[in-house]
C-alpha positions in Angstrom: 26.5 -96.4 58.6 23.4 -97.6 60.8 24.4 -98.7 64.2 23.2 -101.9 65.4 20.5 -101.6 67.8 21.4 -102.3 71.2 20.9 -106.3 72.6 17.6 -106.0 74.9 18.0 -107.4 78.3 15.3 -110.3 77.6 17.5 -111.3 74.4 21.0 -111.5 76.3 19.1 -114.0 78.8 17.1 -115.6 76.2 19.6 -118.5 76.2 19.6 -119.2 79.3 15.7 -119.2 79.5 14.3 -120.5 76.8 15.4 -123.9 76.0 14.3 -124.5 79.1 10.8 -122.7 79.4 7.8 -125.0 78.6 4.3 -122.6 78.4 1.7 -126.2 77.3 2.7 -125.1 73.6 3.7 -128.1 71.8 4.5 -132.1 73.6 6.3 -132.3 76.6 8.7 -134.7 77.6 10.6 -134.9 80.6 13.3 -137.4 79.4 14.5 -134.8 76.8 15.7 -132.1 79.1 19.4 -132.5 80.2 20.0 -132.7 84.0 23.8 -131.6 83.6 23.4 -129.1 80.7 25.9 -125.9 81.0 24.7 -123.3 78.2 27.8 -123.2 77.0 28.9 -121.6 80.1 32.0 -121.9 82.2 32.2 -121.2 86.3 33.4 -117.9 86.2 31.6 -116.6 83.3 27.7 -118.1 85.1 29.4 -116.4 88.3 29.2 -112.7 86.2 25.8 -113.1 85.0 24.8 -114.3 88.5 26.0 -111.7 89.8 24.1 -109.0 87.7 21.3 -111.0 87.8 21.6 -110.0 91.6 21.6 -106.3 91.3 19.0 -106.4 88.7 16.3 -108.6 90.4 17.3 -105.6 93.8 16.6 -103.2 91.5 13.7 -104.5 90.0 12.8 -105.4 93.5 12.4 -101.7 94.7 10.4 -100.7 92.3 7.9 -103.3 92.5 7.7 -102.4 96.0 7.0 -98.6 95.1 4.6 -99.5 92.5 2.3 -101.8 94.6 0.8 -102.9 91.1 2.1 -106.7 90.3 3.4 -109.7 92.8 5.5 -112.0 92.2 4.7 -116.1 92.6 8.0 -118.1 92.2 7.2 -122.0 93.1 10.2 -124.4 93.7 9.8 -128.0 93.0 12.0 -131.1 92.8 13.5 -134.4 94.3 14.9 -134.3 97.4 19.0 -132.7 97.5 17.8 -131.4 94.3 19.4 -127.8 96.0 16.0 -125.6 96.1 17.3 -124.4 99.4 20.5 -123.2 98.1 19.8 -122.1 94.8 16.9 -119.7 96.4 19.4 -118.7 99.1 22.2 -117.9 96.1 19.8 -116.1 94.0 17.9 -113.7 96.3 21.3 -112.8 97.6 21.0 -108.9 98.5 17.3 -108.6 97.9 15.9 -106.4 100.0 13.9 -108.8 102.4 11.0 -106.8 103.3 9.6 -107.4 100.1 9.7 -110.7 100.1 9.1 -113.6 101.8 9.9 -117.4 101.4 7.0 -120.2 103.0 8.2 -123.6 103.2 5.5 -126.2 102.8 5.8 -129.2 104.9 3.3 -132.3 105.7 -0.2 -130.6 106.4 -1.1 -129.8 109.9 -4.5 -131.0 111.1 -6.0 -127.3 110.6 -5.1 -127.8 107.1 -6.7 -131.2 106.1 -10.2 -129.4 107.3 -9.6 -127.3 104.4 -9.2 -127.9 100.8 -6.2 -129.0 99.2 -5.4 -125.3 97.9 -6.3 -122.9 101.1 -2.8 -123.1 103.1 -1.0 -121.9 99.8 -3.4 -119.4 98.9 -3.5 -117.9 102.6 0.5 -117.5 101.8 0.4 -115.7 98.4 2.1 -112.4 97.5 0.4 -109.2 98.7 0.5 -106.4 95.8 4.5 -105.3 95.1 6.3 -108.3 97.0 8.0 -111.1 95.7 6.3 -114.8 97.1 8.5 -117.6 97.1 7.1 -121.0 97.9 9.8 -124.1 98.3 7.6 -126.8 97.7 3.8 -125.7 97.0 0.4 -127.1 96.3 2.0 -129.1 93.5 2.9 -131.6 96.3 -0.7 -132.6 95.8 -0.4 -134.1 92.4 3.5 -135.2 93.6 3.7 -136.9 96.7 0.0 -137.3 97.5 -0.5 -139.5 94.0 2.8 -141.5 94.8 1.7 -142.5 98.4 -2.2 -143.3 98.0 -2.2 -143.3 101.7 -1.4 -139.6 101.6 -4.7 -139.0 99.8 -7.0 -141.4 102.0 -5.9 -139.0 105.4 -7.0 -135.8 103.1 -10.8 -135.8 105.0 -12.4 -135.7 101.1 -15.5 -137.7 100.7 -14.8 -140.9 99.2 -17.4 -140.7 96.8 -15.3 -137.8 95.2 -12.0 -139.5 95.1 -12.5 -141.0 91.5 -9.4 -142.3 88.7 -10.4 -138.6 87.6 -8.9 -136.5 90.7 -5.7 -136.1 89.2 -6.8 -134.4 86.1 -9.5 -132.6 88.3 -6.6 -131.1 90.5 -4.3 -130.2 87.4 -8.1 -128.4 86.2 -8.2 -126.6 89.6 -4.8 -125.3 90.0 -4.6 -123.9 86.3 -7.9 -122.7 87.0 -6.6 -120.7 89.8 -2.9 -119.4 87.8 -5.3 -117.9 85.9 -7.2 -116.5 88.2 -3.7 -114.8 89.7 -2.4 -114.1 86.5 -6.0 -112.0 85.7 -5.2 -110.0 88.7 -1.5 -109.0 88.3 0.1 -111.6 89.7 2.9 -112.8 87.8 3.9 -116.7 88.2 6.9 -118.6 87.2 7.7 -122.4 88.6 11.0 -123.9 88.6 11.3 -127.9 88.6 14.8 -128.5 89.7 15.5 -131.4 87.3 18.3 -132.9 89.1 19.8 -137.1 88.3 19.4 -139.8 90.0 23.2 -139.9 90.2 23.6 -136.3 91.1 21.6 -137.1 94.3 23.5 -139.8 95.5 26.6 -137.9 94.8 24.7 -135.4 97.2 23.2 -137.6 99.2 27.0 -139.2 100.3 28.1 -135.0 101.0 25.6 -135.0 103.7 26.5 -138.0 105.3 29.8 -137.5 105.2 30.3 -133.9 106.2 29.2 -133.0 110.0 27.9 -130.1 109.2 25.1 -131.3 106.9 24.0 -134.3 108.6 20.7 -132.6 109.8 19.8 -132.3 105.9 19.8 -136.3 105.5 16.6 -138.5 106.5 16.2 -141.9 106.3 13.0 -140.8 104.7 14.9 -139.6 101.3 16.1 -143.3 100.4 12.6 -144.7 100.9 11.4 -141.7 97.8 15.1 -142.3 96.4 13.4 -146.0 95.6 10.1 -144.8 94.0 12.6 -142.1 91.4 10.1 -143.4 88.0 6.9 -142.8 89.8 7.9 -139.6 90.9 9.2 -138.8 87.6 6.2 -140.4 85.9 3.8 -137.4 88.3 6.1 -134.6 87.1 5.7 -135.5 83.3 1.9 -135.5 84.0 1.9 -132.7 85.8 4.1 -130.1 83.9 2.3 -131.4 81.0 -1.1 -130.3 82.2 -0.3 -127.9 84.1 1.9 -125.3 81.8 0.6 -121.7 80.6 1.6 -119.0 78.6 1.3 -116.7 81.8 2.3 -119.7 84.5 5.2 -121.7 82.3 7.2 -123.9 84.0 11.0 -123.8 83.8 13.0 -127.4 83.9 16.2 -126.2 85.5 19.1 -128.6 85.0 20.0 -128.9 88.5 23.3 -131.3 88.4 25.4 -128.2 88.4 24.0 -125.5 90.9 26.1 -122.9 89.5 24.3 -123.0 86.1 20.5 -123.9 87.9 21.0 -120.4 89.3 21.5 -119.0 85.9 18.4 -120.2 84.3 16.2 -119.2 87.5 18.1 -115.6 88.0 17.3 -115.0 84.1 14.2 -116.2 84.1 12.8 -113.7 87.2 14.8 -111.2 86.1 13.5 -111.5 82.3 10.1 -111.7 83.6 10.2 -108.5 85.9 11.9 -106.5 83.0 8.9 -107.1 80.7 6.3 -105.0 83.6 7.8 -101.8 83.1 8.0 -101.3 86.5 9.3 -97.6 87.9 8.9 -95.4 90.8 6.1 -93.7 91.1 5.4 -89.8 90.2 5.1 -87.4 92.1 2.5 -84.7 90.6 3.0 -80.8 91.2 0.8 -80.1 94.1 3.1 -82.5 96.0 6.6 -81.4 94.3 5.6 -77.9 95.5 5.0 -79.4 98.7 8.5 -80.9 98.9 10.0 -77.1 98.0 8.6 -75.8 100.6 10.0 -78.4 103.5 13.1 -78.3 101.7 13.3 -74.9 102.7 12.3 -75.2 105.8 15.0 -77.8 106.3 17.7 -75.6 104.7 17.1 -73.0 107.0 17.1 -74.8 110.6 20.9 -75.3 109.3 21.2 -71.8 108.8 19.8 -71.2 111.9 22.6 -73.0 114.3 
């Protein structure tokens, strides 16, 4: 009787991947990915699979450290309370943090509007063997920049260059340099955190209402809160141009964190499996090497 052959690791997380994965093939549309989809999944069952999605993005981890072949670019996007912050936090849980290193990108610095649009993100990317995480990115520069015009007229670019085609010439530019990356062993995966506009005032309300996460809320957040279709009119546009077979985006259902976790541990962890990554060999001359201090160490013991 043949035996079945055993379920690969990128098929048991294929579920929970790629309904949600979106690499430019085909038409995108926003409005057709759940916000508060489960996967069929109950709490305690997601909490297993988060779990071993844990030890298996460490131990992946390690030996893309010890290779020092591929990086790792994992960019975090979504609507304020959308719970980037946490679900990075939950999901890197245990990872050894000396490879890998989170950058947070806030409003640019005056240093950084003398440069262009991508140089304070590219300054940040992942060295050989280390995980890059950006929360928030140079996507910000199709998001926020083309909902607050003002944003864009403080950017220092000649005016003669800002034309009705800068949008489309920043979606050219940044695939332009994914591809670049991806060319050079960098592997890339962005997450939009597709959260509702209920779910964030549900969230919205926690912070206010609990001491310890008043620092979180800014009066700032209800001012975007009130411009939710042009913002979700920019991400349409730019997940839509901006998608690749080797820099997909992922549309993470973010109303329940517990699952959003899910889909981004799988996704990583289905994406580091497919680099046959291992430890490095050591040849003879070395191995010979090794026998030889090995002794050496044996016998100081013997020594005392």
């Amino acid at each position: 009787m043949n035996k079945k052959p055993s379920k690969s690791l990128a098929d048991e997380l294929k579920p929970y991947v790629a309904p949600f994965r979106y690499d430019g093939s085909g038409e995108f549309h926003l409005k057709s990915h759940k916000t508060n989809e489960k996967g069929g999944l109950d709490k305690d069952k997601a909490k297993e699979i988060i779990e071993a999605n844990r030890e298996r993005l460490s131990e992946f981890q390690e030996k893309l450290y010890a290779q020092d072949r591929w990086s790792l670019l994992l960019i975090f996007q979504g609507m304020d309370a959308a719970g980037k912050d946490s679900a990075i936090k939950s999901v890197f849980e245990g990872v050894n943090p000396q490879g890998c290193e989170v950058t947070s990108f806030k409003q640019p610095s005056s240093r950084e509007l003398d440069h262009d649009f991508l140089w304070r993100s590219t300054i940040a990317l992942p060295e050989r063997g280390r995980i890059g995480i950006f929360n928030r990115s140079y996507y910000e520069e199709c998001l926020v920049v083309r909902v607050h015009p003002e944003v864009l007229a403080k950017q220092k670019i000649p005016q003669q260059l800002v034309t009705k085609d800068i949008w489309k010439e920043r979606f050219e530019d940044i695939s332009a340099m994914e591809r670049y990356l991806a060319r050079n062993g960098t592997v890339i995966l962005k997450f939009f955190l597709n959260v509702s506009k209920e779910e964030q005032r549900e969230r919205f309300l926690e912070r206010l209402e609990d001491p310890a996460k008043n620092w979180k809320f800014s009066l700032v957040d209800i001012g975007e809160r009130a411009l939710w279709a042009k913002y979700h009119a920019a991400y349409q546009d730019m997940i839509h141009h901006t998608s690749a077979k080797a820099a997909p985006w992922i549309v993470v259902p973010a109303d329940h964190k517990w699952f959003a976790r899910v889909v981004i541990g799988s996704a990583i962890v289905s994406a580091l499996d497919k680099l046959d990554l291992h430890f490095p060999e050591v040849d003879k001359a070395d191995r010979s090497e090794f026998a030889k201090v090995r002794e050496a160490l044996l016998a100081e013991e013997k020594a005392k």
